[in-house]
C-alpha positions in Angstrom: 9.8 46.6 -36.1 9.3 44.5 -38.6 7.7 40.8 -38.0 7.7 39.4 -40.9 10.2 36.5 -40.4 8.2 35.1 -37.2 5.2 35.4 -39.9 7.2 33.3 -42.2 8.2 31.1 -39.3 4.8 30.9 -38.2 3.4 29.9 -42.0 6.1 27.1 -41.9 4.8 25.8 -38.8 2.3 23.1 -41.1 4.8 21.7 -43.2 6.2 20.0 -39.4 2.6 18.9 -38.3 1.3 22.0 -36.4 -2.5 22.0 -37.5 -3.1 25.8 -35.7 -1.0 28.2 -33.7 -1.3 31.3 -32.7 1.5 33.9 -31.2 1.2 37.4 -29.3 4.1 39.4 -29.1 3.9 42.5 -26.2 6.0 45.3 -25.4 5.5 47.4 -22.1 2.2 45.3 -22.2 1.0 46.4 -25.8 0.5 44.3 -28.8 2.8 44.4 -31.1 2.3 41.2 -33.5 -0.5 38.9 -33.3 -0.7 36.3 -36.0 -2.9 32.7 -36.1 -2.5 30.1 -38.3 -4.3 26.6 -39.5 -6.7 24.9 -38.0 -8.3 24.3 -34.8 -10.3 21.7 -36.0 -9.1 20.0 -39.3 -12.4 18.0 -39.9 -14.6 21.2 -39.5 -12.2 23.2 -40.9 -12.5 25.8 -38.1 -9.6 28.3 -37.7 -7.2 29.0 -34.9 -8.9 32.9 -33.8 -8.3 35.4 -31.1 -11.3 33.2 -29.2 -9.3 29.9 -29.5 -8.6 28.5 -26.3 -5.8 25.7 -25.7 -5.6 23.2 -22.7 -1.8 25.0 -21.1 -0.5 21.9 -19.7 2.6 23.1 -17.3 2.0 26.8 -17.6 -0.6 26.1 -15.1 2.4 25.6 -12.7 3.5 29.4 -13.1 0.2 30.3 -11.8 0.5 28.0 -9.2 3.6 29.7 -8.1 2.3 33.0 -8.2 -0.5 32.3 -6.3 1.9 30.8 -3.6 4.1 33.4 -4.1 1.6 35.9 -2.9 0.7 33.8 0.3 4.5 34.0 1.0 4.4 38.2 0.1 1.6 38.0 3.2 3.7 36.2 5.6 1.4 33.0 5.5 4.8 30.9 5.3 8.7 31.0 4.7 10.0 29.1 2.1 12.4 27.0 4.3 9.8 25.9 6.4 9.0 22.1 6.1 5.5 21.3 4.7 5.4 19.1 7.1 4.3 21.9 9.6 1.3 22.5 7.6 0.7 19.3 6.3 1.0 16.7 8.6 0.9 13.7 6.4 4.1 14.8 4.9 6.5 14.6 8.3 7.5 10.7 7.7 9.1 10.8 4.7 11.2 7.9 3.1 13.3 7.3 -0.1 15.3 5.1 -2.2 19.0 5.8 -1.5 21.8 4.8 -4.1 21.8 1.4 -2.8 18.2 1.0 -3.1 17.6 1.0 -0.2 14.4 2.6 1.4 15.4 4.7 4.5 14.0 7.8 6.2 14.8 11.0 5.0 17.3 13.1 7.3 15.8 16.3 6.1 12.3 17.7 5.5 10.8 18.7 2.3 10.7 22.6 2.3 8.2 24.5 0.9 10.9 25.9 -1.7 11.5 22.1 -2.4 8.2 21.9 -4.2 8.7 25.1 -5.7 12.2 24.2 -7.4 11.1 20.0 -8.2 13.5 19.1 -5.3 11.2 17.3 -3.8 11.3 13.9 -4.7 8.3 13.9 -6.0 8.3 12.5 -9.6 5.5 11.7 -12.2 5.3 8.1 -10.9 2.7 7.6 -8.6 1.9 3.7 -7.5 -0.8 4.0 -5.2 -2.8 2.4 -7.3 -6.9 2.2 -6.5 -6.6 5.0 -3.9 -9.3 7.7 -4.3 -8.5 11.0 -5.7 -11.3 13.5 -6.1 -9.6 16.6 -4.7 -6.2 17.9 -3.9 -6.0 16.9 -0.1 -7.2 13.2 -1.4 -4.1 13.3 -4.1 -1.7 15.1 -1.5 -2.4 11.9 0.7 -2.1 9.6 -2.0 1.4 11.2 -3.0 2.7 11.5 1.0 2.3 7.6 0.9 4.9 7.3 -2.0 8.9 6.8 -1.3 10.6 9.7 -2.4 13.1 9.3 -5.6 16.1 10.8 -3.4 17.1 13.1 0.1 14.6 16.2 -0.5 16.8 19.2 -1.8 19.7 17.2 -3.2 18.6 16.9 -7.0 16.1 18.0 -9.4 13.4 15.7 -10.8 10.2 17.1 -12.5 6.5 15.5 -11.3 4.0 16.3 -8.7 5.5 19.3 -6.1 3.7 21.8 -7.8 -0.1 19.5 -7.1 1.4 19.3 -3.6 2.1 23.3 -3.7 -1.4 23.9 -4.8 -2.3 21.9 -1.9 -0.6 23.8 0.6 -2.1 26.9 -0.8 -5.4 25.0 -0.1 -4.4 24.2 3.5 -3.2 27.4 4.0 -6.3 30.0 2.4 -8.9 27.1 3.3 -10.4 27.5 0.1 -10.3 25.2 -2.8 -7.3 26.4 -5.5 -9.4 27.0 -8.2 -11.6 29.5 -6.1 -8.3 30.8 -5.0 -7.0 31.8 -8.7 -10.7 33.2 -9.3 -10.2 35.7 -6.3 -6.7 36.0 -6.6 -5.3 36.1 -10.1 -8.3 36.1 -12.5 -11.0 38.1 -11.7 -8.6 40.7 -10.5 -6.8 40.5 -13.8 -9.8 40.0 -16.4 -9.1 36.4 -17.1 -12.4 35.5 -17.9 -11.1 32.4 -20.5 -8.9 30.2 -17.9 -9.9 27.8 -15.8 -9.6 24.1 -14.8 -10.8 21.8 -17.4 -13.1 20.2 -15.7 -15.6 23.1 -15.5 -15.2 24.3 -19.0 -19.1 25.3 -20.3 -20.2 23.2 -23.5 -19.9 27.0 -24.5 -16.0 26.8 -23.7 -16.0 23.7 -24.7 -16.7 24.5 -28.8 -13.9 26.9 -28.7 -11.5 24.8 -27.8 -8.6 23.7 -30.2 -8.5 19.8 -30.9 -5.3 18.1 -29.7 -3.7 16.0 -32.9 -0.9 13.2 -33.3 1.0 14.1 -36.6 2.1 10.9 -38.5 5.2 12.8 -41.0 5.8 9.7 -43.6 1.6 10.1 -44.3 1.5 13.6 -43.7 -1.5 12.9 -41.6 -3.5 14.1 -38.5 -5.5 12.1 -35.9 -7.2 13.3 -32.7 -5.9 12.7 -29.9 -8.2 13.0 -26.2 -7.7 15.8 -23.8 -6.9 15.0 -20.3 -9.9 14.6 -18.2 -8.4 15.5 -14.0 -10.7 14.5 -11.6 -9.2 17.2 -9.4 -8.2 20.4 -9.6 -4.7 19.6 -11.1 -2.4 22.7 -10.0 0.5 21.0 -12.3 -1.3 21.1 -15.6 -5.0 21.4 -15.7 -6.0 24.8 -17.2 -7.5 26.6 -20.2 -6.3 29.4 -21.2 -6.2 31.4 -24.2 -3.1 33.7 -25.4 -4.9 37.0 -24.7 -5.5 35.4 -21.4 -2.4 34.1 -20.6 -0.9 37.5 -21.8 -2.7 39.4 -19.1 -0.8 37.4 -16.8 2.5 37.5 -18.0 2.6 41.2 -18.7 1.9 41.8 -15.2 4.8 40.2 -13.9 6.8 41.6 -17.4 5.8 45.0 -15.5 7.7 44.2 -12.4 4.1 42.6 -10.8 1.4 45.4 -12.0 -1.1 44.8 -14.2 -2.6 47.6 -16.5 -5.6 48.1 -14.4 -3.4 48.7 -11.4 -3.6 44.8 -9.6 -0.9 44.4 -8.2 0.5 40.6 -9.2 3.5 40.4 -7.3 6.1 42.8 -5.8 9.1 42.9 -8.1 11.5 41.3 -5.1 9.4 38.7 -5.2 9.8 38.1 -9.0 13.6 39.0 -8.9 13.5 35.6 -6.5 11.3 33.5 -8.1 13.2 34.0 -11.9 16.5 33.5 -9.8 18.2 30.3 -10.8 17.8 27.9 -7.5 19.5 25.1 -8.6 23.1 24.4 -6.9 25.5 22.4 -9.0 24.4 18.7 -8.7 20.2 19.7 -9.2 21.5 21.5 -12.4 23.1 18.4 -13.7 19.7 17.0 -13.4 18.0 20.0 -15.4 17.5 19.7 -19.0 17.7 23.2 -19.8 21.4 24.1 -21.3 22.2 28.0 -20.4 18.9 27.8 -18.4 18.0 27.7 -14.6 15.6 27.1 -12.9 13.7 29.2 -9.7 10.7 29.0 -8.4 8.7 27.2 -10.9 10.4 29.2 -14.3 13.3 28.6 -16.5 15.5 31.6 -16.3 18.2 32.3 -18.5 21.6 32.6 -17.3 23.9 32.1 -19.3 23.7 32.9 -23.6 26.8 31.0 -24.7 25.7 27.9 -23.0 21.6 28.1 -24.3 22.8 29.6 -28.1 19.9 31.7 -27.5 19.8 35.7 -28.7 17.5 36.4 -25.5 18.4 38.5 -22.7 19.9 36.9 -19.7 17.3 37.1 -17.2 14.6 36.1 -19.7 12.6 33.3 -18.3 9.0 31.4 -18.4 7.8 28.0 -18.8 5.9 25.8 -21.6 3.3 23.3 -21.8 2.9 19.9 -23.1 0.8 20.1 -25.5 3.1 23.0 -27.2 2.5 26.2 -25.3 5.3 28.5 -24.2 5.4 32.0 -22.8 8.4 34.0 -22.8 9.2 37.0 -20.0 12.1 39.7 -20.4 11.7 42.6 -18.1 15.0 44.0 -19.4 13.6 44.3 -23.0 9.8 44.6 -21.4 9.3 41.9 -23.9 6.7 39.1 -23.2 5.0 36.4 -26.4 2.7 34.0 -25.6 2.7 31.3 -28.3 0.2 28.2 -28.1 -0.7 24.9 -30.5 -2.2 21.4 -29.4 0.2 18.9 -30.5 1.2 15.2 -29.4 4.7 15.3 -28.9 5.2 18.9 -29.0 7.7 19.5 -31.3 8.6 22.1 -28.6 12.8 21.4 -29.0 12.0 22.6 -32.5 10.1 25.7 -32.3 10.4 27.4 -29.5 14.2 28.1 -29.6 14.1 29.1 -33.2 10.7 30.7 -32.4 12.8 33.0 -29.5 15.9 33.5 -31.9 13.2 34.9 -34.7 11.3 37.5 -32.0 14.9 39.0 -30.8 16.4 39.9 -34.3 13.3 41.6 -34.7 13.2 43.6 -32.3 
């Protein structure tokens, strides 16, 4: 195999405002091409290293997933139950018909619902001064909100995967974050990821700077991280790519790690990178030749997506500019990561994808 035209790829990255990224590539859970470029601080001049660790944004949601999807492995819940059985605040819902009018909902949201963004929910929440410190405070918060439409009619991205973290929370009666530690980390030696909040001044200096790229001036400025005052199950971790890696290979490997953890069971997988999405919730989806399952993209369709990858590929990205890739039929999995506001995602991940195939 020959990489060099993702390392020419990768090089090109700073000429489009990417200060530092770096890329693992991983067959049948082996490193196959690792390459970093630029900067994680541009002002210190400090690299982008094997050590570099990136605030993930929405790959925090896979993990959330997975750690539902074990709950649901152990019989804990089915996912047409309503969450209203295990969270009671959620049993009265209403939303804003095409009228615009605000009536009760005929139907419950399910717990595959929040796992699918067919909630309701969206990113809008207008309870404004209401106390959030924890999950159960934000679930509250969020139970309080009229819903955008019927629960399970359409697709709208936002909060079910912060109300599926908190369900996981009702249900373990544990806080998430001590959940993933047992669960997910520990077990499989991710000793870089956690919630941002509890990152060490340690942590801290290894962390990659988030920059705004201005193209007329050819210019970077720093932009802040998010600071969640809770445990934010939607977007709220660190991770690093050797990190994130660990966990992606493990599902890659139909749910096994290389020490032998055992992730997920490989029906479970098979469902959750299943597109869920009928007709009308994929009109809403943005992803062309893409579905979506429980809380992945999952390719379905090449002519539609113009993409090289293998249908059945599937993964999810993060706003800042990370993006993992998952193809059990090629035992193919990259991890890719940068801090940059807006993304350029649209731009390099498909050509990114295209690149990794025809080198295989």
């Amino acid at each position: 195999m020959d990489f060099k035209r993702v390392t020419d790829f990768m090089e090109s990255l700073k000429g489009i405002g990417v200060a530092g990224a770096d890329l693992g590539v991983y067959l049948k859970g082996c490193e196959v091409y690792r390459h970093q470029v630029g900067y994680a601080d541009i002002e210190a001049q400090a690299p982008i290293t094997k050590n570099t660790l990136f605030a993930i944004w929405s790959m925090t949601k896979v993990i959330t997933c997975v750690a539902a999807l074990r709950l649901l492995e152990e019989g804990r819940f089915l996912l047409t139950d309503s969450i209203g059985d295990y969270m009671p605040e959620f049993r009265e819902m209403v939303y804003k018909n095409e009228t615009g009018e605000i009536v009760p909902c005929k139907r419950p949201i399910r717990v595959v619902d929040l796992f699918t963004m067919s909630s309701g929910v969206s990113y809008e929440i207008k309870a404004e001064g209401s106390a959030v410190s924890d999950l159960t405070s934000f679930a509250t918060v969020i139970s309080q909100e009229t819903l955008h439409f019927e629960p399970g009619t359409r697709w709208m991205y936002g909060f079910s995967h912060d109300i599926l973290g908190a369900l996981i929370e009702r249900i373990v009666g544990k806080k998430v974050s001590e959940y993933f530690r047992d669960e997910i980390f520990v077990p499989l030696g991710m000793n870089d990821t956690f919630f941002h909040q509890y990152i060490s001044a340690e942590n801290a200096a290894r962390l990659a700077n988030v920059y705004k790229y201005n193209a007329e001036t050819h210019t970077h400025t720093i932009s802040d991280h998010a600071n969640w005052d809770f445990e934010n199950c939607g977007g709220g971790l660190v991770s690093s790519v050797d990190d994130y890696a660990k966990f992606a290979n493990a599902l890659c490997n139909h749910g096994m790690a290389a020490n032998g953890y055992k992730l997920l069971g490989k029906a479970t997988i098979d469902l959750m990178r299943t597109n869920h999405l009928c007709n009308t919730r994929m009109n809403d989806y943005w992803g062309a030749g893409y579905g979506y399952g429980l809380g992945v993209r999952t390719h379905i369709d090449k002519a539609l997506s113009g993409m090289n990858a293998n249908i059945g590929e599937y993964g999810w990205a993060g706003y800042l500019g990370t993006y993992f890739a998952i193809d059990p039929a090629a035992e193919l999995t990259y991890v890719y990561a940068h801090q940059l506001s807006p993304s350029m995602e649209g731009h390099i991940a498909p050509r990114l994808k295209n690149i990794i195939y025809a080198c295989m």
